[in-house]
mmCIF file of the N, C-alpha and C atoms, coordinates in Angstrom:
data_MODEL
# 
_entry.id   MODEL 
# 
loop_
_atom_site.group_PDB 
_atom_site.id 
_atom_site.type_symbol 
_atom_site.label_atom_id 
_atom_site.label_alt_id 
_atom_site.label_comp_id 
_atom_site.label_asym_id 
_atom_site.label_entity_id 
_atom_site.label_seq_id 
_atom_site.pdbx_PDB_ins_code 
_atom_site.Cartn_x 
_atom_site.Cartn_y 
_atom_site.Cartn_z 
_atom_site.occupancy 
_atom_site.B_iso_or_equiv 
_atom_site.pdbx_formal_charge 
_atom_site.auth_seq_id 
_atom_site.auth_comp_id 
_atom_site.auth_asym_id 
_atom_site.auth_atom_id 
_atom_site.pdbx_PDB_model_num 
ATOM 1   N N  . UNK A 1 1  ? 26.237 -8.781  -42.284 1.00 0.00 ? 1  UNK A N  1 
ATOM 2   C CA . UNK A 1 1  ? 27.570 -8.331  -41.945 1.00 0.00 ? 1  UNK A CA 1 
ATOM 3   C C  . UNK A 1 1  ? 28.029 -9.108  -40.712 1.00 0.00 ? 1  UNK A C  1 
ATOM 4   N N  . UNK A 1 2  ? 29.416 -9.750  -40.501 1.00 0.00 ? 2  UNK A N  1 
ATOM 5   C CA . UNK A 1 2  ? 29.548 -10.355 -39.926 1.00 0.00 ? 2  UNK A CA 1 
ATOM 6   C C  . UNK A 1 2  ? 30.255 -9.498  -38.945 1.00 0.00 ? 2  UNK A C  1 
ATOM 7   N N  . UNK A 1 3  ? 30.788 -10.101 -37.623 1.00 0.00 ? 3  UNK A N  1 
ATOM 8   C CA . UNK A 1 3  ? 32.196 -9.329  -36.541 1.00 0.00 ? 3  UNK A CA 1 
ATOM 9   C C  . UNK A 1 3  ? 33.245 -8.890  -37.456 1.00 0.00 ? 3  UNK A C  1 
ATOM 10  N N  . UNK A 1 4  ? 33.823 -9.764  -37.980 1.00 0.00 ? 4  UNK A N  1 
ATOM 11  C CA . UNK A 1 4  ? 34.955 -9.603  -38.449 1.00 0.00 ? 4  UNK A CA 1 
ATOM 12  C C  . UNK A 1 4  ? 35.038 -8.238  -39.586 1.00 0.00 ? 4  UNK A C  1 
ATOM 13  N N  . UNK A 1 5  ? 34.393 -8.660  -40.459 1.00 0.00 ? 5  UNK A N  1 
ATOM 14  C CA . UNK A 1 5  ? 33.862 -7.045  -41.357 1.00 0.00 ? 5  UNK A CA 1 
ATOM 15  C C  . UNK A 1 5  ? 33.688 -5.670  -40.731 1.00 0.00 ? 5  UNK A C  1 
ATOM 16  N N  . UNK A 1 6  ? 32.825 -6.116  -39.522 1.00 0.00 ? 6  UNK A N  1 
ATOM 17  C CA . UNK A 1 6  ? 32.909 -4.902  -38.770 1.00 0.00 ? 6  UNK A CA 1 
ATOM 18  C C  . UNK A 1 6  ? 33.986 -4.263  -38.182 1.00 0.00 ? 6  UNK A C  1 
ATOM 19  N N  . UNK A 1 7  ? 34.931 -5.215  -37.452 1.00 0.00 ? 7  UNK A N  1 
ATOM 20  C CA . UNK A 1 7  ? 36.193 -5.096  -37.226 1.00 0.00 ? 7  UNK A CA 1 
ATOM 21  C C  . UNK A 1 7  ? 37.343 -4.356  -37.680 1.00 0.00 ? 7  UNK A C  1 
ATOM 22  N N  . UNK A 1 8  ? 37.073 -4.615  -39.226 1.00 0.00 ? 8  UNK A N  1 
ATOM 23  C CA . UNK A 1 8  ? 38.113 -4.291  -40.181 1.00 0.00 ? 8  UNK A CA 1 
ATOM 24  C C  . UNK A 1 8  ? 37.746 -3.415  -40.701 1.00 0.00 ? 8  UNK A C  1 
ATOM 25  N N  . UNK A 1 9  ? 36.455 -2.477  -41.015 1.00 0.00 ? 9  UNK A N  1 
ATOM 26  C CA . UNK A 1 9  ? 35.861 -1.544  -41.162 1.00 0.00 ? 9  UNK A CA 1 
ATOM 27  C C  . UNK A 1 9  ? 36.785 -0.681  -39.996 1.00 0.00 ? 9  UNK A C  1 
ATOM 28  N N  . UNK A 1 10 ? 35.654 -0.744  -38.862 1.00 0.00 ? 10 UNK A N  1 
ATOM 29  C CA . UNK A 1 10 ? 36.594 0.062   -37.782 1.00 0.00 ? 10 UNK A CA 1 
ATOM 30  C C  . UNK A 1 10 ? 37.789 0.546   -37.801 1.00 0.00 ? 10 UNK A C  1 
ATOM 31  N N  . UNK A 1 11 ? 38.471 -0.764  -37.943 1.00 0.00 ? 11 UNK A N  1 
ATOM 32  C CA . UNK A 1 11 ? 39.767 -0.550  -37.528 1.00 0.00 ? 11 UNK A CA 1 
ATOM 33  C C  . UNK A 1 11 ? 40.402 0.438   -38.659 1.00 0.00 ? 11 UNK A C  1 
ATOM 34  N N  . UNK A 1 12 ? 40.100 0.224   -40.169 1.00 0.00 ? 12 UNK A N  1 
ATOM 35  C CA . UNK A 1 12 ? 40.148 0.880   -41.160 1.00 0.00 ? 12 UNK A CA 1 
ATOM 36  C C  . UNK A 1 12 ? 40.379 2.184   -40.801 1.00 0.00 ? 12 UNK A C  1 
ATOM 37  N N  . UNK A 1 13 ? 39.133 2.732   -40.446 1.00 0.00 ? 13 UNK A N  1 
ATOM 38  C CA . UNK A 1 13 ? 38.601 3.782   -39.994 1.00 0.00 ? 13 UNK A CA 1 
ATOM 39  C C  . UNK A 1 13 ? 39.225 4.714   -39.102 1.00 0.00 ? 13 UNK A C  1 
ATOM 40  N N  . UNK A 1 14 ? 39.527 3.853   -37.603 1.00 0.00 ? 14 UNK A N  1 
ATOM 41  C CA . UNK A 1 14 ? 40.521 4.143   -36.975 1.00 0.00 ? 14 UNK A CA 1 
ATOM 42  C C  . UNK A 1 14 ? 42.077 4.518   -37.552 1.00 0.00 ? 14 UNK A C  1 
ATOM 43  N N  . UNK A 1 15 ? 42.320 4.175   -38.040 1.00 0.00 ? 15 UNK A N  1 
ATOM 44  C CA . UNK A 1 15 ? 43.771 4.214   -39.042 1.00 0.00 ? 15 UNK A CA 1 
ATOM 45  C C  . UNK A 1 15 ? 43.670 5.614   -39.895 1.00 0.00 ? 15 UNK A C  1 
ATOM 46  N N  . UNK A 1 16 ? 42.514 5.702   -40.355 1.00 0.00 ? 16 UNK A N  1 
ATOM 47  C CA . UNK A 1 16 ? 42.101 6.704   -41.385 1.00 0.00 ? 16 UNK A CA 1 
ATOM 48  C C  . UNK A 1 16 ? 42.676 7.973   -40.615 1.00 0.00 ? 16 UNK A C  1 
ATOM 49  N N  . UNK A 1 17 ? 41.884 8.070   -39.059 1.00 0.00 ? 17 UNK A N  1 
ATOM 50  C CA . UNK A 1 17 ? 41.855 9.244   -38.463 1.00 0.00 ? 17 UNK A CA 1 
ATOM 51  C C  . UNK A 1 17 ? 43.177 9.532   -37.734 1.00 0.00 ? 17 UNK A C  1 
ATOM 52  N N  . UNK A 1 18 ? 43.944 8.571   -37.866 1.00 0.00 ? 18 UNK A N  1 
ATOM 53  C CA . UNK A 1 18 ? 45.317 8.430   -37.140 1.00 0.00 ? 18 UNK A CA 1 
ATOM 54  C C  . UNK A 1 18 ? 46.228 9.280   -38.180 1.00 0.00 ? 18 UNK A C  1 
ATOM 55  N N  . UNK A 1 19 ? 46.187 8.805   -39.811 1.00 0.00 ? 19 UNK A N  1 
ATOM 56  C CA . UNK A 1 19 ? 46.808 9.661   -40.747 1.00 0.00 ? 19 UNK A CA 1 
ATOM 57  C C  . UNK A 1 19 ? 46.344 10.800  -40.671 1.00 0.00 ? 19 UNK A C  1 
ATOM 58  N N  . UNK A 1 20 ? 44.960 11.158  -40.668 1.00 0.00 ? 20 UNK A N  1 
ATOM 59  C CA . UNK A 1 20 ? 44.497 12.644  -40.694 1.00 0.00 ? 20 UNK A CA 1 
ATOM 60  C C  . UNK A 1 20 ? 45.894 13.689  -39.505 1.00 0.00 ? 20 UNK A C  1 
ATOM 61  N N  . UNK A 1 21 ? 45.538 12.658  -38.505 1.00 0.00 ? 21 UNK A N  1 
ATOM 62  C CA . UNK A 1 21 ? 46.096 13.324  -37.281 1.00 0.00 ? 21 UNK A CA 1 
ATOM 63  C C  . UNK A 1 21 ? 47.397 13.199  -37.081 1.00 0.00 ? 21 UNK A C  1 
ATOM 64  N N  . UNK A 1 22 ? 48.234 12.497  -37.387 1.00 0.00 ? 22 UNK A N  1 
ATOM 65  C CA . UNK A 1 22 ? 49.787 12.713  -37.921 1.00 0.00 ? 22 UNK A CA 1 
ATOM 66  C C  . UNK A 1 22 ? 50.143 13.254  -38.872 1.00 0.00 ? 22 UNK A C  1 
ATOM 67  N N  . UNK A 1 23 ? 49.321 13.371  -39.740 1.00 0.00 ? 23 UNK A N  1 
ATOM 68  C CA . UNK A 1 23 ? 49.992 14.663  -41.185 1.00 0.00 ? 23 UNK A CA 1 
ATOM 69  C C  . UNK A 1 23 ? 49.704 15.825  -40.434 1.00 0.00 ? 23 UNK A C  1 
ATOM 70  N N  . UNK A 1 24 ? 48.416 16.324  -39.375 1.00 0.00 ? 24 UNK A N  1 
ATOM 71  C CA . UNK A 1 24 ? 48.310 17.835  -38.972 1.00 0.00 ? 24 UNK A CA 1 
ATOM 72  C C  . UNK A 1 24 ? 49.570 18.112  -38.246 1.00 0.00 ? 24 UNK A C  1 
ATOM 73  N N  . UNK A 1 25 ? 49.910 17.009  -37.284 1.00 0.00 ? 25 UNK A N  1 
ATOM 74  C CA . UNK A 1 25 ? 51.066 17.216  -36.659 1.00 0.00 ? 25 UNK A CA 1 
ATOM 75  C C  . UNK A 1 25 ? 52.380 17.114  -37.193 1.00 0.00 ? 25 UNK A C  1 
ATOM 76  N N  . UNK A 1 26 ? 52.584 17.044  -38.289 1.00 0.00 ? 26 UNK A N  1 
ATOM 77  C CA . UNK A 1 26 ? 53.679 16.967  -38.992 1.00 0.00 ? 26 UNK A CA 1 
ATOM 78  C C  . UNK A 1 26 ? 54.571 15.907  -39.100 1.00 0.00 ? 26 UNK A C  1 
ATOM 79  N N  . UNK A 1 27 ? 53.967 14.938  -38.597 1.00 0.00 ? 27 UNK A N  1 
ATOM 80  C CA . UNK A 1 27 ? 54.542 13.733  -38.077 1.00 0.00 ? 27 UNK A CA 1 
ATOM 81  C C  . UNK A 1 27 ? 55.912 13.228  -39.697 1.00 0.00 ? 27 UNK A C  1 
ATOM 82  N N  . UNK A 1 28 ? 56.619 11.936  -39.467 1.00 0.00 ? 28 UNK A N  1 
ATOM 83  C CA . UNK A 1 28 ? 57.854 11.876  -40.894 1.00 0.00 ? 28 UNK A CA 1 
ATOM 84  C C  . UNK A 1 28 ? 56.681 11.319  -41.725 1.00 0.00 ? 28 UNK A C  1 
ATOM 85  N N  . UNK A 1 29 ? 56.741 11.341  -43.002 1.00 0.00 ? 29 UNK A N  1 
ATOM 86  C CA . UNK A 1 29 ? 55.900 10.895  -44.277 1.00 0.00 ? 29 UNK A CA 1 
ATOM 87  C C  . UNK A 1 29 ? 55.565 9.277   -44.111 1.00 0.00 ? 29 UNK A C  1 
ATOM 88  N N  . UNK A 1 30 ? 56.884 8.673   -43.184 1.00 0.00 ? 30 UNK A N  1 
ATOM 89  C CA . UNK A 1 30 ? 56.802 7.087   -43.808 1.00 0.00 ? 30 UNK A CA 1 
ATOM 90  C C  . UNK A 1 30 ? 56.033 6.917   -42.612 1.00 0.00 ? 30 UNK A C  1 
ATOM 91  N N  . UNK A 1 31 ? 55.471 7.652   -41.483 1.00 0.00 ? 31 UNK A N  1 
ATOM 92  C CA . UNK A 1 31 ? 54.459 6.727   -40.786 1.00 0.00 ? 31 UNK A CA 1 
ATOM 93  C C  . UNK A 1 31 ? 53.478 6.993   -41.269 1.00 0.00 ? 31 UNK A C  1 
ATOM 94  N N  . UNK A 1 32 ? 53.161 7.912   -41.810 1.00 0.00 ? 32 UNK A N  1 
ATOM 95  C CA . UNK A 1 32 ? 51.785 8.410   -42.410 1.00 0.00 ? 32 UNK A CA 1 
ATOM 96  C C  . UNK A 1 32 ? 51.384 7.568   -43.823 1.00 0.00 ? 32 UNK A C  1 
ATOM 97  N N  . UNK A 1 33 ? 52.143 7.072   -44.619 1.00 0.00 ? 33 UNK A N  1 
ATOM 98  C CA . UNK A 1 33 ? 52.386 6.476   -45.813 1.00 0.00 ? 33 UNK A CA 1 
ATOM 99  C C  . UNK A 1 33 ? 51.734 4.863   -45.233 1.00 0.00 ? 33 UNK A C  1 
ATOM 100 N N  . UNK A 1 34 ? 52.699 4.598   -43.823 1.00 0.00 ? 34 UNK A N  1 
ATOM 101 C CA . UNK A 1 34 ? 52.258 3.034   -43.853 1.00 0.00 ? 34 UNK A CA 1 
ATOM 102 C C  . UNK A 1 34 ? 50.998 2.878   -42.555 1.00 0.00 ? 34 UNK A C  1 
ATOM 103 N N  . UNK A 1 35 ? 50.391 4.170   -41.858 1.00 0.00 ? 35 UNK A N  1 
ATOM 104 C CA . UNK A 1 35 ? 49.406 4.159   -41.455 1.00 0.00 ? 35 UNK A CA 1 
ATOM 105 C C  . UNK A 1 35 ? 48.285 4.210   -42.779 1.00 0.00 ? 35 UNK A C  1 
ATOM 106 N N  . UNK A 1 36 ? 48.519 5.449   -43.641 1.00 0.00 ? 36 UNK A N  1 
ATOM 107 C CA . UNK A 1 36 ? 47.891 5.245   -44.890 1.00 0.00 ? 36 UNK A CA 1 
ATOM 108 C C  . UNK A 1 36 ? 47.240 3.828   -45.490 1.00 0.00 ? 36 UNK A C  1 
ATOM 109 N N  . UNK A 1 37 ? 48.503 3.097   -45.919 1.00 0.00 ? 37 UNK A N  1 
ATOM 110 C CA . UNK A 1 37 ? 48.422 1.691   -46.362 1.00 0.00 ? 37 UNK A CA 1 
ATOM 111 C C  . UNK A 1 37 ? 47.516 0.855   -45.426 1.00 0.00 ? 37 UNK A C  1 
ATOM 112 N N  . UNK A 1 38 ? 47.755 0.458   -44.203 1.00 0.00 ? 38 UNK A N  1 
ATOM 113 C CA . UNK A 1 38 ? 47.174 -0.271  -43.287 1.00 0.00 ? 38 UNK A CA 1 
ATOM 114 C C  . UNK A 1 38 ? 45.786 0.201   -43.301 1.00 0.00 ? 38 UNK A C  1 
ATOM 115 N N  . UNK A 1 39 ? 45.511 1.861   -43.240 1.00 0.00 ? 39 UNK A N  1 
ATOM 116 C CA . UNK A 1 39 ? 43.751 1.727   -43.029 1.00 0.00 ? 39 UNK A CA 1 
ATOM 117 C C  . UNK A 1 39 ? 43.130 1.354   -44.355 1.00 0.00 ? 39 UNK A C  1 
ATOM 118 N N  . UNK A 1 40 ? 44.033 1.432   -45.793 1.00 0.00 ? 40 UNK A N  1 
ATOM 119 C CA . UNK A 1 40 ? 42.903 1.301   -47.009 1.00 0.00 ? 40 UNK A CA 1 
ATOM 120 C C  . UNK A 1 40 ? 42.963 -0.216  -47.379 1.00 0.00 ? 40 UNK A C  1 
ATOM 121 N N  . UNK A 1 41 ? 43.737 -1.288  -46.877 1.00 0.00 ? 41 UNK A N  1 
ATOM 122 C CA . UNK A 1 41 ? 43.801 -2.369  -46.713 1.00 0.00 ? 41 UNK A CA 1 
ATOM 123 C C  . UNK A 1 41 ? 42.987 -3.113  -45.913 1.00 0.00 ? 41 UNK A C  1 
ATOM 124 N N  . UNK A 1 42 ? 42.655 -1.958  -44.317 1.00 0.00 ? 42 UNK A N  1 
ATOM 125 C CA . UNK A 1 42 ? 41.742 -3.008  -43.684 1.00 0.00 ? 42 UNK A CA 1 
ATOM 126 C C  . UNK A 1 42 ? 40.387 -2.434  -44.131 1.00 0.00 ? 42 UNK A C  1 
ATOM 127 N N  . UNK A 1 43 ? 39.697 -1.315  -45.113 1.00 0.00 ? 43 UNK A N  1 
ATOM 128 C CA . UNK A 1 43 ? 38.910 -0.542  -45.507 1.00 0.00 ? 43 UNK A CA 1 
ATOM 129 C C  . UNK A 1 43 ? 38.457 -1.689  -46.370 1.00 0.00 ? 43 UNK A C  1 
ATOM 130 N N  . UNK A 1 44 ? 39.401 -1.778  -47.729 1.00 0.00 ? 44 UNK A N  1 
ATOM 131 C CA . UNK A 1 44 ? 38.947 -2.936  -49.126 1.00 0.00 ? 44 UNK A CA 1 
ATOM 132 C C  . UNK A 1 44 ? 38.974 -4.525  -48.597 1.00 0.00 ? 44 UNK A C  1 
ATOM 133 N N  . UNK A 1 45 ? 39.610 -4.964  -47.505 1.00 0.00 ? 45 UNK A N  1 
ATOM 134 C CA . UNK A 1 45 ? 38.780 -6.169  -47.051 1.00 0.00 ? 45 UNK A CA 1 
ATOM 135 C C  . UNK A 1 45 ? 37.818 -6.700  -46.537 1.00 0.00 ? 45 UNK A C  1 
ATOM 136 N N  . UNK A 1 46 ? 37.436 -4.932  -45.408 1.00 0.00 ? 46 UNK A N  1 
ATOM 137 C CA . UNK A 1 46 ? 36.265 -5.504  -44.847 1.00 0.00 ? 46 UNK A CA 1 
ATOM 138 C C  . UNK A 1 46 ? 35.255 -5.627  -45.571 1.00 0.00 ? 46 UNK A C  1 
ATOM 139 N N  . UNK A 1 47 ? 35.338 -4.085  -47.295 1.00 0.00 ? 47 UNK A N  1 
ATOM 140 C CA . UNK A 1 47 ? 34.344 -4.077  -48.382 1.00 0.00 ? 47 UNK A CA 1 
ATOM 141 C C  . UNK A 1 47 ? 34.149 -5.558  -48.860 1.00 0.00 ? 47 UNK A C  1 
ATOM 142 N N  . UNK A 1 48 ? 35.291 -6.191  -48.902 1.00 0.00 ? 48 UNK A N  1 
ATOM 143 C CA . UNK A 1 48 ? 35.130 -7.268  -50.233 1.00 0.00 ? 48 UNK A CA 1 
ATOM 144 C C  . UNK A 1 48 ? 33.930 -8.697  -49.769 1.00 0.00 ? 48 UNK A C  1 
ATOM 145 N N  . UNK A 1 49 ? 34.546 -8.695  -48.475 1.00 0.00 ? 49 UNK A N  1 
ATOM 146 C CA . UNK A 1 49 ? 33.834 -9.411  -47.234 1.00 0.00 ? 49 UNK A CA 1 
ATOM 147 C C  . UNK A 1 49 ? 32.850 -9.353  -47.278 1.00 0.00 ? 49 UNK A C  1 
ATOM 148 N N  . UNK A 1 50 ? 32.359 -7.967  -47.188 1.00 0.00 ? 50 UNK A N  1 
ATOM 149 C CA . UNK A 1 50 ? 30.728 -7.314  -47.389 1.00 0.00 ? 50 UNK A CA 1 
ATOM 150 C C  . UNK A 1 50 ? 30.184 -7.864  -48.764 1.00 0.00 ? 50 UNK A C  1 
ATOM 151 N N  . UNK A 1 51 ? 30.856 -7.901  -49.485 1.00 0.00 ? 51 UNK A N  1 
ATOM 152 C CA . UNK A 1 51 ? 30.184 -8.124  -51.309 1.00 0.00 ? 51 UNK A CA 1 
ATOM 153 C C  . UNK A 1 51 ? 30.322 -9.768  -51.497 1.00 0.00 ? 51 UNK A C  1 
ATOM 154 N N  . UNK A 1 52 ? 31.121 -10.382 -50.536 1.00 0.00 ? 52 UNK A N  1 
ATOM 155 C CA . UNK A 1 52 ? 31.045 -11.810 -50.854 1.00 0.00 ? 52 UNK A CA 1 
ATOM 156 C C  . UNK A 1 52 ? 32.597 -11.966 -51.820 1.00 0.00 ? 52 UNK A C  1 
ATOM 157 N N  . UNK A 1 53 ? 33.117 -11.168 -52.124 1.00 0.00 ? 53 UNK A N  1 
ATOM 158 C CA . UNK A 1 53 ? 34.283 -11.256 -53.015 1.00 0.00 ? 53 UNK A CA 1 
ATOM 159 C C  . UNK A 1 53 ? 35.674 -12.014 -52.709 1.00 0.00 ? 53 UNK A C  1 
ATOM 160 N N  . UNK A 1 54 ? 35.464 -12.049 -51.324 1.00 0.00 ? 54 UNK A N  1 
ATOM 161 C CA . UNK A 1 54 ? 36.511 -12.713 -50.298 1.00 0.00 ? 54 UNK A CA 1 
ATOM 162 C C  . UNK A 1 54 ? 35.962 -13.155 -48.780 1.00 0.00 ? 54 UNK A C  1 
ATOM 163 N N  . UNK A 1 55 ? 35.841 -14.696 -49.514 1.00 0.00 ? 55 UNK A N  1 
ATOM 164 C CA . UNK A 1 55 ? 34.904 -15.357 -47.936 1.00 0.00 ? 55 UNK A CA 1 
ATOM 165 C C  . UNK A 1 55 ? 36.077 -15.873 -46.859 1.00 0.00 ? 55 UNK A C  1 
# 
């Protein structure tokens, strides 16, 4: 596993818990929608990275 994978994992991750925590707060749909988007984007690159699928 390289930095960068790890990175984008994280950051993924981070993002993940940001939607958790703006939908409790009721936050408008479209930040939660494009926090949504951004963590499962940096989630399936850092995967693909990991599998060799995208060097």
């Amino acid at each position: 596993m390289t930095g960068l994978n790890t990175v984008l994992i994280v950051v993924g991750l981070f993002l993940a818990g940001g939607v958790y925590s703006f939908w409790k707060q009721g936050m408008p749909k479209g930040v939660v929608v494009l926090l949504g988007i951004g963590s499962v984007m940096c989630l399936v690159a850092g995967i693909m990275r990991i599998q060799g699928i995208w060097d």
